[in-house]
TIVO-2410 file (N, C-alpha, C; in nm, 3 decimals):
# residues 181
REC num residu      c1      c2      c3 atome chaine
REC   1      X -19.114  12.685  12.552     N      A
REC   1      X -19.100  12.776  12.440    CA      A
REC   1      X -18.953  12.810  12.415     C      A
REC   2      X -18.842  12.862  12.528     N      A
REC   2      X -18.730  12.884  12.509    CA      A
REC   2      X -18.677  12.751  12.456     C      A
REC   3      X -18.668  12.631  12.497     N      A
REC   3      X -18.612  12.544  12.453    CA      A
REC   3      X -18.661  12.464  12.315     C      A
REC   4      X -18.725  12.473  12.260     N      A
REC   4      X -18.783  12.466  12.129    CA      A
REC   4      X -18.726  12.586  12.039     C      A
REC   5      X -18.698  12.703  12.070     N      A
REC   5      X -18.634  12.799  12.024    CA      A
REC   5      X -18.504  12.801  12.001     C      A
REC   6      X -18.460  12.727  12.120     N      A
REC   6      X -18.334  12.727  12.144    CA      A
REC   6      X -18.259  12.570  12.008     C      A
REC   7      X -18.325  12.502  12.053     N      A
REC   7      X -18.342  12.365  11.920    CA      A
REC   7      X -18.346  12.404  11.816     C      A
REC   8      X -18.419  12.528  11.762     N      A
REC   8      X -18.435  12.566  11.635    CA      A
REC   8      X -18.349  12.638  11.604     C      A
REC   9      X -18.288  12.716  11.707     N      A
REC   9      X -18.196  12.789  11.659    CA      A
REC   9      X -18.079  12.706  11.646     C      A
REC  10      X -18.020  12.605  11.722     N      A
REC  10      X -17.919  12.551  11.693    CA      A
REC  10      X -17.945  12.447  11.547     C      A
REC  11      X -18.051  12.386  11.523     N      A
REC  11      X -18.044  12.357  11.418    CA      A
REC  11      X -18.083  12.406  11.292     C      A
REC  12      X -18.080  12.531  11.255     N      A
REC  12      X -18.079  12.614  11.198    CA      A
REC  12      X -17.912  12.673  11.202     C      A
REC  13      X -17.827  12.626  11.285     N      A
REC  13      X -17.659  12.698  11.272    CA      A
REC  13      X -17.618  12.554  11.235     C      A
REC  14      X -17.662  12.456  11.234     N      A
REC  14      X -17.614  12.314  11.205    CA      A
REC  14      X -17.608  12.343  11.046     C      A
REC  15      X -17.741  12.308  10.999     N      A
REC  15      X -17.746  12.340  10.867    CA      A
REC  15      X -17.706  12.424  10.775     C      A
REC  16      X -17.682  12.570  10.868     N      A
REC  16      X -17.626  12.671  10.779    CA      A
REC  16      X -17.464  12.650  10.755     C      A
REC  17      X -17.403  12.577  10.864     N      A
REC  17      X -17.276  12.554  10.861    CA      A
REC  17      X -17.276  12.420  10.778     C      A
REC  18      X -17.356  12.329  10.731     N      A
REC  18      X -17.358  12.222  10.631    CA      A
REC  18      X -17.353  12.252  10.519     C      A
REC  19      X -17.444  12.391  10.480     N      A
REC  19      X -17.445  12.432  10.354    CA      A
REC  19      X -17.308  12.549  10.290     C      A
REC  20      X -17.239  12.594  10.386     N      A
REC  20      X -17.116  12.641  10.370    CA      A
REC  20      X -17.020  12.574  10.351     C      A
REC  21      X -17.006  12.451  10.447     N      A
REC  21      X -16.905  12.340  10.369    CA      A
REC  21      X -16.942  12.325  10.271     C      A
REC  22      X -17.029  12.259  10.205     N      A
REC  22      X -17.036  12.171  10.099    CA      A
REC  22      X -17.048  12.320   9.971     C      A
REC  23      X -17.082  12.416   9.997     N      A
REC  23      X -17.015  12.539   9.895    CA      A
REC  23      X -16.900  12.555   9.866     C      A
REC  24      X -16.777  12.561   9.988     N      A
REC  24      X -16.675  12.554   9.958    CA      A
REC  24      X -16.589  12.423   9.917     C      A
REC  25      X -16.645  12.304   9.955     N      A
REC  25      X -16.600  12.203   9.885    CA      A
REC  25      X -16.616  12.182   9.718     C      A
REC  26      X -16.744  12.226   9.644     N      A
REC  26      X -16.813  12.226   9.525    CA      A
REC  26      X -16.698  12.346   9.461     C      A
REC  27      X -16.668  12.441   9.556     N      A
REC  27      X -16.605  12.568   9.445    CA      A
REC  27      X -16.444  12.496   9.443     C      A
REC  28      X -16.411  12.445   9.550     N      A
REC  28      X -16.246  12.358   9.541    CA      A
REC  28      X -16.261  12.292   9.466     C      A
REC  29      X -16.376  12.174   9.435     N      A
REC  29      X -16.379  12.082   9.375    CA      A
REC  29      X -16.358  12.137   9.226     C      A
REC  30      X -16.461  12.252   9.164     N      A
REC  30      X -16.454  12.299   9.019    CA      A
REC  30      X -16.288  12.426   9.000     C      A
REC  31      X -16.226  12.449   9.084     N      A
REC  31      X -16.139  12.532   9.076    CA      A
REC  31      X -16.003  12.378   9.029     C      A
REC  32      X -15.992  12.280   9.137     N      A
REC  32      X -15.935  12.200   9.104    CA      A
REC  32      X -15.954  12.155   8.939     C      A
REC  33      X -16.025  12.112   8.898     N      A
REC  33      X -16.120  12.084   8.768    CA      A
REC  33      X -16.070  12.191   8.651     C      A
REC  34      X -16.062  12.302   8.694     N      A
REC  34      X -16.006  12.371   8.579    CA      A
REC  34      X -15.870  12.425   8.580     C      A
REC  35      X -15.789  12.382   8.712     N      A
REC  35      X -15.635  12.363   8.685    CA      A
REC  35      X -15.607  12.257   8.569     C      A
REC  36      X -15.663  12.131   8.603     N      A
REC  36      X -15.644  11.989   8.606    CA      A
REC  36      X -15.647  12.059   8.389     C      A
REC  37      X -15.782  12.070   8.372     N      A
REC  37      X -15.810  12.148   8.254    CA      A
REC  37      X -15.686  12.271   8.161     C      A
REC  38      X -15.672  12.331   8.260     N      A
REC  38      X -15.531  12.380   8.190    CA      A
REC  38      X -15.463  12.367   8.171     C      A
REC  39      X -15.339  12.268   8.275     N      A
REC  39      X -15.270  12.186   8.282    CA      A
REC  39      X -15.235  12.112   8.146     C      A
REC  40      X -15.380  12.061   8.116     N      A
REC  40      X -15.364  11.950   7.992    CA      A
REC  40      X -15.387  12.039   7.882     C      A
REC  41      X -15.438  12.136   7.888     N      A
REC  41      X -15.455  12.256   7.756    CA      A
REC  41      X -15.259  12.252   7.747     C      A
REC  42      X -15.200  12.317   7.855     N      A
REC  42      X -15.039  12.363   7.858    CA      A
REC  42      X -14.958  12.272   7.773     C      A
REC  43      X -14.994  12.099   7.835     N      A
REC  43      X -14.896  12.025   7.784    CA      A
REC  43      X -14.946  11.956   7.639     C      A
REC  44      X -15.062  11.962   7.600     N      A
REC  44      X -15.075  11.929   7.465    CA      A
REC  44      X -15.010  12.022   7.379     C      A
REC  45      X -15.046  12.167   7.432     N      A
REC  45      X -14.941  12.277   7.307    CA      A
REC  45      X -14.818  12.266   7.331     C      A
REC  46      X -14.740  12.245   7.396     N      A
REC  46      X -14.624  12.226   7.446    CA      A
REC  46      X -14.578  12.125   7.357     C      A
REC  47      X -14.615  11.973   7.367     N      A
REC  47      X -14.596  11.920   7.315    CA      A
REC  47      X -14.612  11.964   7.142     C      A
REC  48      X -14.717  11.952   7.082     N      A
REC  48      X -14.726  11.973   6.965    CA      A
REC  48      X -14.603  12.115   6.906     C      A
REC  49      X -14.564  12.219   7.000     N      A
REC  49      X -14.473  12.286   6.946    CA      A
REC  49      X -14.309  12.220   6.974     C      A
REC  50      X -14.281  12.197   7.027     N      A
REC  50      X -14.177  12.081   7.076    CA      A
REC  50      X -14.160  11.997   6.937     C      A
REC  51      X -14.237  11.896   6.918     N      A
REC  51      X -14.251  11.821   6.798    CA      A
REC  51      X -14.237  11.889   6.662     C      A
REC  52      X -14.299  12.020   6.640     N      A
REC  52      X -14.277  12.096   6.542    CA      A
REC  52      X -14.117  12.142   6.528     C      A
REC  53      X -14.068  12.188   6.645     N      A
REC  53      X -13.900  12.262   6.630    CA      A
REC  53      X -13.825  12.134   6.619     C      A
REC  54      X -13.846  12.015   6.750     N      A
REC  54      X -13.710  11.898   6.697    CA      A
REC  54      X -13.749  11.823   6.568     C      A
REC  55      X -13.868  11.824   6.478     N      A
REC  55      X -13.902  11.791   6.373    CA      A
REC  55      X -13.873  11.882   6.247     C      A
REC  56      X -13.804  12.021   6.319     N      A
REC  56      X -13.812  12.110   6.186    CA      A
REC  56      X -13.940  12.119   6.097     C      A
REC  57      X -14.040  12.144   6.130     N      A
REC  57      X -14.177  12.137   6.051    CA      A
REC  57      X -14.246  12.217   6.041     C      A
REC  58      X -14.159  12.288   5.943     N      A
REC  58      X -14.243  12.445   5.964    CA      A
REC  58      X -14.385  12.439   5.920     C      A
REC  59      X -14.423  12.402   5.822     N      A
REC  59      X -14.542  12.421   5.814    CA      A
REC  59      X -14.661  12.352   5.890     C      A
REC  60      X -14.607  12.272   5.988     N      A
REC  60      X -14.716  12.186   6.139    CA      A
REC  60      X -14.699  12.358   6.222     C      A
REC  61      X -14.612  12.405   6.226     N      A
REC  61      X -14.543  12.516   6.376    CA      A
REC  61      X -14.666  12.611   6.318     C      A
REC  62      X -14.655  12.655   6.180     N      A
REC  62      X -14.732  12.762   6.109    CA      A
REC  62      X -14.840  12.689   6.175     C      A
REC  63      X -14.946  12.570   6.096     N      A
REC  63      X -15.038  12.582   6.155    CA      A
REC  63      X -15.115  12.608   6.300     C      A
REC  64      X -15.021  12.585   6.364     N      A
REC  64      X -15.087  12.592   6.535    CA      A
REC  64      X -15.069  12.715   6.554     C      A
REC  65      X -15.053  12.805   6.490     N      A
REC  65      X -15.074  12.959   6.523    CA      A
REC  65      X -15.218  12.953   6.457     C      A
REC  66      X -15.277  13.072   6.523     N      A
REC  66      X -15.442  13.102   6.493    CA      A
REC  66      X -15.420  13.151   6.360     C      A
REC  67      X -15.517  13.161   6.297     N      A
REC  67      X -15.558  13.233   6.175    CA      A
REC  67      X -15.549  13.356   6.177     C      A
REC  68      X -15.596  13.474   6.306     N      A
REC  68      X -15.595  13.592   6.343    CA      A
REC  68      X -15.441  13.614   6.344     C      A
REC  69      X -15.353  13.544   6.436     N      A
REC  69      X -15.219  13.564   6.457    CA      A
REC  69      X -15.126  13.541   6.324     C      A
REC  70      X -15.202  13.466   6.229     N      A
REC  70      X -15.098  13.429   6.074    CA      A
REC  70      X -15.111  13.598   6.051     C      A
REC  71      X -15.217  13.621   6.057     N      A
REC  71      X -15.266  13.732   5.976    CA      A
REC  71      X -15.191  13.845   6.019     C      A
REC  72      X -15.146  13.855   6.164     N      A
REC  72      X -15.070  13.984   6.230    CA      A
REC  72      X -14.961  13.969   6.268     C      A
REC  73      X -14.884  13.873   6.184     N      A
REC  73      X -14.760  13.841   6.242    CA      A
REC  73      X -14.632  13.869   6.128     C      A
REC  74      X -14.581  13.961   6.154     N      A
REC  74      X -14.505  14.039   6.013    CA      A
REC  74      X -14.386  13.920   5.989     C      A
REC  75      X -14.411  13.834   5.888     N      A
REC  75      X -14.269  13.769   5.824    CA      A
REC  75      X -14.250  13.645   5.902     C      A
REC  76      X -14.404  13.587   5.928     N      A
REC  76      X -14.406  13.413   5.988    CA      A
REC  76      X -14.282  13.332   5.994     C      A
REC  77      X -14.301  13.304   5.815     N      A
REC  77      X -14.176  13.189   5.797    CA      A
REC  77      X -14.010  13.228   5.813     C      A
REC  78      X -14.024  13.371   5.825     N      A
REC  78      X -13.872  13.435   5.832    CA      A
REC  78      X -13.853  13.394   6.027     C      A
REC  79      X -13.940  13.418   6.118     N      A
REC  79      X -13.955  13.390   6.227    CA      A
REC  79      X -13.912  13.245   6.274     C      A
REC  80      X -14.039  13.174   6.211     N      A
REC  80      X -13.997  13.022   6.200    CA      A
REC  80      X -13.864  13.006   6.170     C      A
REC  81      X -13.785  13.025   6.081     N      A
REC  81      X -13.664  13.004   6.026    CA      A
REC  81      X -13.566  13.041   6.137     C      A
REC  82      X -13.586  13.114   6.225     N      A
REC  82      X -13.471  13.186   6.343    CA      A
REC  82      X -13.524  13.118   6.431     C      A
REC  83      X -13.612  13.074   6.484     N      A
REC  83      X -13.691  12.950   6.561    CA      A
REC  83      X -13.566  12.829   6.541     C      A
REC  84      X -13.609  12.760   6.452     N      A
REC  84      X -13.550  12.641   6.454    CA      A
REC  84      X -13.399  12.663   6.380     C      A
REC  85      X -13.331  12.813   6.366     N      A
REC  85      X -13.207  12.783   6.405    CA      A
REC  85      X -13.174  12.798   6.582     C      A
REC  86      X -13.204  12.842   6.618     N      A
REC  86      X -13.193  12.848   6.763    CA      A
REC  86      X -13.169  12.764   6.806     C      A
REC  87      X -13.256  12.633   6.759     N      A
REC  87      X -13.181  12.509   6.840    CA      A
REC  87      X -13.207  12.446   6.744     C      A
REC  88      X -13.114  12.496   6.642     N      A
REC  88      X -13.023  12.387   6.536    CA      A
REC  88      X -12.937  12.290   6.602     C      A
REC  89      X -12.934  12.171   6.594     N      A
REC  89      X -12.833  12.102   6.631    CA      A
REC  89      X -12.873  12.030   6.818     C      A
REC  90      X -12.990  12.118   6.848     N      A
REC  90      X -13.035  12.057   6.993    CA      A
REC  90      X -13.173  11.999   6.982     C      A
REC  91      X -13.147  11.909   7.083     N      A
REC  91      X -13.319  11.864   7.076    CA      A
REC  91      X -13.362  11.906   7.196     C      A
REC  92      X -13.506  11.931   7.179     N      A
REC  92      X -13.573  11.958   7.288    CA      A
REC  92      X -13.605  11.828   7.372     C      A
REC  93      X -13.584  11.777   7.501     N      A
REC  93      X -13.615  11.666   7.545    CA      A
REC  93      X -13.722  11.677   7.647     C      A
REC  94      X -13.775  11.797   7.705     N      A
REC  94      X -13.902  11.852   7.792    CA      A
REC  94      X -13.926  11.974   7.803     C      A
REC  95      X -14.010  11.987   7.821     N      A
REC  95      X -14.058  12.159   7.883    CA      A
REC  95      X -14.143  12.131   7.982     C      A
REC  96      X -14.089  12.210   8.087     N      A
REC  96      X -14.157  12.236   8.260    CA      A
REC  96      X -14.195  12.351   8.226     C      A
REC  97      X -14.357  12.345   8.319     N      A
REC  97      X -14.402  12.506   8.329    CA      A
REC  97      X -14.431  12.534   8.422     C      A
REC  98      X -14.361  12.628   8.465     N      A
REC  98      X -14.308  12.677   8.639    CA      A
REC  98      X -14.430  12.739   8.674     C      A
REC  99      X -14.462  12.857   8.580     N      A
REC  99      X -14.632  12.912   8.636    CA      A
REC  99      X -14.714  12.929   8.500     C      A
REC 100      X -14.836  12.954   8.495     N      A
REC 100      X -14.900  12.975   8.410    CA      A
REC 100      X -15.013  13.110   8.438     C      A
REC 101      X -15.050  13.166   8.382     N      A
REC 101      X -15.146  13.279   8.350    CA      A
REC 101      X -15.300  13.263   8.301     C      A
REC 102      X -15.409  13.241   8.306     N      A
REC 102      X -15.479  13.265   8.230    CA      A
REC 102      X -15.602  13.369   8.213     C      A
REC 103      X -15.686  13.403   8.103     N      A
REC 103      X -15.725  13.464   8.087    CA      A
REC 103      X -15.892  13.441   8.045     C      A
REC 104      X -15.975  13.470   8.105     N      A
REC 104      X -16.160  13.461   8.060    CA      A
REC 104      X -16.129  13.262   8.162     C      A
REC 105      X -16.192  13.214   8.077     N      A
REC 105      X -16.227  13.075   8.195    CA      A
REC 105      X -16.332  12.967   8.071     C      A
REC 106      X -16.311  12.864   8.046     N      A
REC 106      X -16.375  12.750   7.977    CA      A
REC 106      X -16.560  12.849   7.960     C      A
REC 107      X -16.567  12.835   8.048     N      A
REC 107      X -16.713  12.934   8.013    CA      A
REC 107      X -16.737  13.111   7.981     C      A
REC 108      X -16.582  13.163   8.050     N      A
REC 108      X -16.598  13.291   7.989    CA      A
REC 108      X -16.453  13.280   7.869     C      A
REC 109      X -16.548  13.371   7.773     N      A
REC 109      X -16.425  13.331   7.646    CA      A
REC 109      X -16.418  13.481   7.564     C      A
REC 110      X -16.326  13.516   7.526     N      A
REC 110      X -16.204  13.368   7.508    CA      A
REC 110      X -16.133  13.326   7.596     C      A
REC 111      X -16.016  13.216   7.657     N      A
REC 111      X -15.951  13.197   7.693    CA      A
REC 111      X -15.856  13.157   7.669     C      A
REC 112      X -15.738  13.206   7.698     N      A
REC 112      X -15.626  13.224   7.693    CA      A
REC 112      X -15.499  13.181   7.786     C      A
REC 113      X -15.382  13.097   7.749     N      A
REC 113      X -15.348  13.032   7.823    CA      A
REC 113      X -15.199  13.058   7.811     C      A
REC 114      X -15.098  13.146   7.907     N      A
REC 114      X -14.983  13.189   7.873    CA      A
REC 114      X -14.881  13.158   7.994     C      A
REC 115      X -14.803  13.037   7.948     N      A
REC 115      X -14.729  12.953   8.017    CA      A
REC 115      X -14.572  12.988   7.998     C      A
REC 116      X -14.499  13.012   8.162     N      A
REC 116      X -14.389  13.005   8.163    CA      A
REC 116      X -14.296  12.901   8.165     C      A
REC 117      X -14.214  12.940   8.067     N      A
REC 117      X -14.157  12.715   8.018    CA      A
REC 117      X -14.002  12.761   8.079     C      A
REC 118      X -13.952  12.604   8.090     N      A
REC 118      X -13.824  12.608   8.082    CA      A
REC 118      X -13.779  12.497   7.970     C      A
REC 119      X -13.721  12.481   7.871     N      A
REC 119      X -13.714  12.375   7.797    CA      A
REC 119      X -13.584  12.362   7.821     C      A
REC 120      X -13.595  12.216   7.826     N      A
REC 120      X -13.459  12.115   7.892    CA      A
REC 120      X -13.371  12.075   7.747     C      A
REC 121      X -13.272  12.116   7.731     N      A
REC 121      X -13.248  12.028   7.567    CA      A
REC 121      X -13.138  11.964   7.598     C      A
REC 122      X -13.096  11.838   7.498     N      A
REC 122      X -13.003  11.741   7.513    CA      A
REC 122      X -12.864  11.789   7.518     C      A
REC 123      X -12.818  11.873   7.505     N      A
REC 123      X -12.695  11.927   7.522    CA      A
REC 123      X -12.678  11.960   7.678     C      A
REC 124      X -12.807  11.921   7.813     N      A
REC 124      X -12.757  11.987   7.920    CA      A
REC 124      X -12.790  12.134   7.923     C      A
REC 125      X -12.818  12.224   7.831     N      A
REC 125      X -12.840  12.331   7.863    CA      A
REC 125      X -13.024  12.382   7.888     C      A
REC 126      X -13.035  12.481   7.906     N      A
REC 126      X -13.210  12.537   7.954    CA      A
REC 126      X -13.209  12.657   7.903     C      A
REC 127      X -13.313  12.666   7.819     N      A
REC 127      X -13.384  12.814   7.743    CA      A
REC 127      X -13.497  12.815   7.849     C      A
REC 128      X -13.541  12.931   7.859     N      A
REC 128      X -13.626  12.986   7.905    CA      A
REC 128      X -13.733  13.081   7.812     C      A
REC 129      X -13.883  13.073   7.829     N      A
REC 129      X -13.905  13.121   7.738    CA      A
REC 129      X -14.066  13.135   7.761     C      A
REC 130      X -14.195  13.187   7.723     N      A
REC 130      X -14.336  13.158   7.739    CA      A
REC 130      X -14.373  13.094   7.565     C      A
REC 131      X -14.529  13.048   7.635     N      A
REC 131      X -14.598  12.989   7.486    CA      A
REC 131      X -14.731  13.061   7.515     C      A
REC 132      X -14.807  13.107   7.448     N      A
REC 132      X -14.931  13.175   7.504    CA      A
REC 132      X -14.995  13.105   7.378     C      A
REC 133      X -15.143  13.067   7.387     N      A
REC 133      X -15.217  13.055   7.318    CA      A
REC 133      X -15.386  13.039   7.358     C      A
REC 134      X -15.504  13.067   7.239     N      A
REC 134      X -15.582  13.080   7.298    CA      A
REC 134      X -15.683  12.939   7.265     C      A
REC 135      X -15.721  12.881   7.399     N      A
REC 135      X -15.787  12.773   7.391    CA      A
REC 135      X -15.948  12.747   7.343     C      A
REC 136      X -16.041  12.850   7.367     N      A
REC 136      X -16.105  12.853   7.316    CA      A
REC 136      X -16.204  12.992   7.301     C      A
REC 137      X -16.298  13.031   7.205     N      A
REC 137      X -16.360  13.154   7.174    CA      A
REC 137      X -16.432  13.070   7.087     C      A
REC 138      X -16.573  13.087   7.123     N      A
REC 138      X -16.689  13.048   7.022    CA      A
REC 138      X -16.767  13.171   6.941     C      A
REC 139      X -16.739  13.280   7.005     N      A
REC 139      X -16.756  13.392   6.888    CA      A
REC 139      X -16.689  13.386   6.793     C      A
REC 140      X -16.524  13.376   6.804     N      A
REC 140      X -16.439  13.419   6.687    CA      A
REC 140      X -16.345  13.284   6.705     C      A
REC 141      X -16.343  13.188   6.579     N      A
REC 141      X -16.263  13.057   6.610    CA      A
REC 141      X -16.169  13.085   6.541     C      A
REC 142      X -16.096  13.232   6.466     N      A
REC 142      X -15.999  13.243   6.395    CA      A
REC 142      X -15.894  13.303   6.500     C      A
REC 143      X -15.927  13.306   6.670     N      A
REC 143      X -15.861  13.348   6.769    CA      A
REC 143      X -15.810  13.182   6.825     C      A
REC 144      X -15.854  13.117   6.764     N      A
REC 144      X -15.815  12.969   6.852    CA      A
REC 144      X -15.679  12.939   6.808     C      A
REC 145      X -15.563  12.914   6.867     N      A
REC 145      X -15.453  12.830   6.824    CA      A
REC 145      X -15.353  12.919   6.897     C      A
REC 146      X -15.247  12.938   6.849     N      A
REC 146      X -15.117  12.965   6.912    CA      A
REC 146      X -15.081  13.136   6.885     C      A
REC 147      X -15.048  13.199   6.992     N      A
REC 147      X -15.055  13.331   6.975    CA      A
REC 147      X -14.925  13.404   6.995     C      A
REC 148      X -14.811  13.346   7.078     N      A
REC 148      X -14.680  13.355   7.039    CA      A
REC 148      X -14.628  13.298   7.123     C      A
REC 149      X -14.465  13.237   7.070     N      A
REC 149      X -14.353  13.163   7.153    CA      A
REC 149      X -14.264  13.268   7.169     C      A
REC 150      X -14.189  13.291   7.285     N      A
REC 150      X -14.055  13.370   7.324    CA      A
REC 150      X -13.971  13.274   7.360     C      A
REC 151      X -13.834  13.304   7.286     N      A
REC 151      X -13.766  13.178   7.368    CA      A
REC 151      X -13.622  13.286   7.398     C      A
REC 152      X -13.569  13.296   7.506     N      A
REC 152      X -13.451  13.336   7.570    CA      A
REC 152      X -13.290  13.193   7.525     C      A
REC 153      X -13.239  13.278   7.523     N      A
REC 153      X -13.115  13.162   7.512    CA      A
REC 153      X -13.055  13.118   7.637     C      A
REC 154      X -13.116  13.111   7.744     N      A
REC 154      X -13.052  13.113   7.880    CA      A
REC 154      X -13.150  13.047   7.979     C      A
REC 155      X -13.014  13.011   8.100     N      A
REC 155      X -13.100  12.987   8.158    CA      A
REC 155      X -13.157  13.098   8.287     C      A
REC 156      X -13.267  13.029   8.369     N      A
REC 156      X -13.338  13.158   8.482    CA      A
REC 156      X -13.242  13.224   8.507     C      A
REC 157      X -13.176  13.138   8.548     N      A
REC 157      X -12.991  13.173   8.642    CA      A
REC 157      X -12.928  13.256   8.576     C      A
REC 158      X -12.922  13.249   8.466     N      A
REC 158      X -12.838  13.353   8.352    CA      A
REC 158      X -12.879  13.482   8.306     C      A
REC 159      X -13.014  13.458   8.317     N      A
REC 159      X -13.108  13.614   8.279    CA      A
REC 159      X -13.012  13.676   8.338     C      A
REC 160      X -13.013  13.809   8.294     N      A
REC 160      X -12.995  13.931   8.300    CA      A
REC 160      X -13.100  13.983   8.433     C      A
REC 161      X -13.045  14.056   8.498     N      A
REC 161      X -13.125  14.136   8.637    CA      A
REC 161      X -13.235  14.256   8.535     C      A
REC 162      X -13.176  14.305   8.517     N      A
REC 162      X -13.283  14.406   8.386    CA      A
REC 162      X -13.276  14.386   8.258     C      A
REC 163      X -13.336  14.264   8.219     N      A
REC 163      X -13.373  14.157   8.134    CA      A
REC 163      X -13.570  14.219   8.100     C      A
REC 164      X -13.594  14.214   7.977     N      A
REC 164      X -13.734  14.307   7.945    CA      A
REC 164      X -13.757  14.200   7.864     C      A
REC 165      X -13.902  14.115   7.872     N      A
REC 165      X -13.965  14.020   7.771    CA      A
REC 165      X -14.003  14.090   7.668     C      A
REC 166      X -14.009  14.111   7.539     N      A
REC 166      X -14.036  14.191   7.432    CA      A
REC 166      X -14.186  14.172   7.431     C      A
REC 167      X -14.187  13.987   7.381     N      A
REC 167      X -14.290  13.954   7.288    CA      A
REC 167      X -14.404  13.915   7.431     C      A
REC 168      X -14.465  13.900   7.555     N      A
REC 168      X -14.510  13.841   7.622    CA      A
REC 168      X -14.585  13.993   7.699     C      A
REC 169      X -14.469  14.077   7.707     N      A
REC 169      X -14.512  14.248   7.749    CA      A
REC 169      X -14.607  14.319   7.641     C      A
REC 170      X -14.596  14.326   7.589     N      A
REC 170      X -14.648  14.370   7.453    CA      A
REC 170      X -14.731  14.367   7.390     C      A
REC 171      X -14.812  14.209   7.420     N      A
REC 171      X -14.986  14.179   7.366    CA      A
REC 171      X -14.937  14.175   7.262     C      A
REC 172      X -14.834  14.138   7.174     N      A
REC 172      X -14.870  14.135   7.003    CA      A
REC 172      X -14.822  13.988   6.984     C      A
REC 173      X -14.878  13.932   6.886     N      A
REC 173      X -14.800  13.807   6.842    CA      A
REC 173      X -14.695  13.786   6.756     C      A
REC 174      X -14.717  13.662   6.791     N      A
REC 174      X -14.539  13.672   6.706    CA      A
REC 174      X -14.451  13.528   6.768     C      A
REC 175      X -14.301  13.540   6.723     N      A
REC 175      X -14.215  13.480   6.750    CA      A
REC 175      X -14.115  13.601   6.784     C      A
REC 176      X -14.041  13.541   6.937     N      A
REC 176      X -13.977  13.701   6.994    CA      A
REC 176      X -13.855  13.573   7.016     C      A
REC 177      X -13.731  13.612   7.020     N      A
REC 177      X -13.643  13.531   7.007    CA      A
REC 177      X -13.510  13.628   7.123     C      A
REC 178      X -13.465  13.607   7.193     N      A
REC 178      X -13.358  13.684   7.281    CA      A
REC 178      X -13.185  13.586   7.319     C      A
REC 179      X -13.093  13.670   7.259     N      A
REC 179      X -12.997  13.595   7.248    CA      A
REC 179      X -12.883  13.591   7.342     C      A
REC 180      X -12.895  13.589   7.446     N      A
REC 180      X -12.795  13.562   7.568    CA      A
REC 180      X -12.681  13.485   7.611     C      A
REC 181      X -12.560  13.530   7.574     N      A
REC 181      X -12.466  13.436   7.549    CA      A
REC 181      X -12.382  13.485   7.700     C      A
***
């Protein structure tokens, strides 16, 4: 009797410890899965705003802002216009994103995706700056698209020690522009 007990009990800690691995492998596995997922959310907007500023195209830049954000964003094209003087005369040649933020999750929505960039431009120099936008909301699809760019004139190294993000602190959208010489 003890040893039949004893059998059951150990295989009963076999299995329970089988079914804990393979839980925590399944939750790594889907946590991996929705980096991998953001990741490629980051660098498609990235890209597409990139292409908009060294293309000068304002009206591609306008569109990838949401419909909600056209709507609350005081003086778009005056924005745009200080945008792509900023790096008049530079091209953007990459943007690295050192960390990223997000917000709700592919199944809880909306989600929201607010990435810290460094953009590399051909002159040798580095702006620093975030892109936030929201990837998806099936309640409200006039929240989908681009919700604001900040771009710093500097690089990490150069910030200012009590240096304050306007547009990224703030929850409002927009184009926030900071000029650090």
């Amino acid at each position: 009797m003890k040893k039949a007990t004893l059998t059951m009990l150990c295989l009963l800690m076999i299995l329970s410890a089988a079914f804990c691995l393979e839980g925590c492998k399944s939750r790594e596995q889907r946590l991996s899965e929705e980096t991998a997922y953001e990741d490629a959310q980051m660098n498609a907007m990235n890209k597409k705003v990139v292409k908009c500023i060294n293309e000068k195209d304002k009206k591609g830049l306008k569109n990838l802002f949401s419909k909600s954000a056209q709507k609350n964003i005081e003086d778009l094209d005056g924005k745009i216009d200080e945008l792509f003087n900023v790096f008049d005369g530079k091209i953007i040649k990459s943007v690295r994103v050192s960390s990223k933020v997000t917000d709700g999750s592919i199944n809880v929505q909306p989600f929201s995706i607010i990435g810290k960039c460094t953009f590399s431009l051909n002159s040798k120099r580095q702006y620093i700056g975030y892109i936030d936008f929201c990837d998806k909301d099936d309640n409200n699809k006039d929240n989908v698209g681009l919700y604001m760019i900040e771009v710093c004139t500097c690089s990490r190294e150069e910030l200012p020690e009590e240096f304050a993000w306007e547009g990224v602190n703030n929850g409002k959208p927009g184009i926030f522009i900071h000029y650090i010489d």
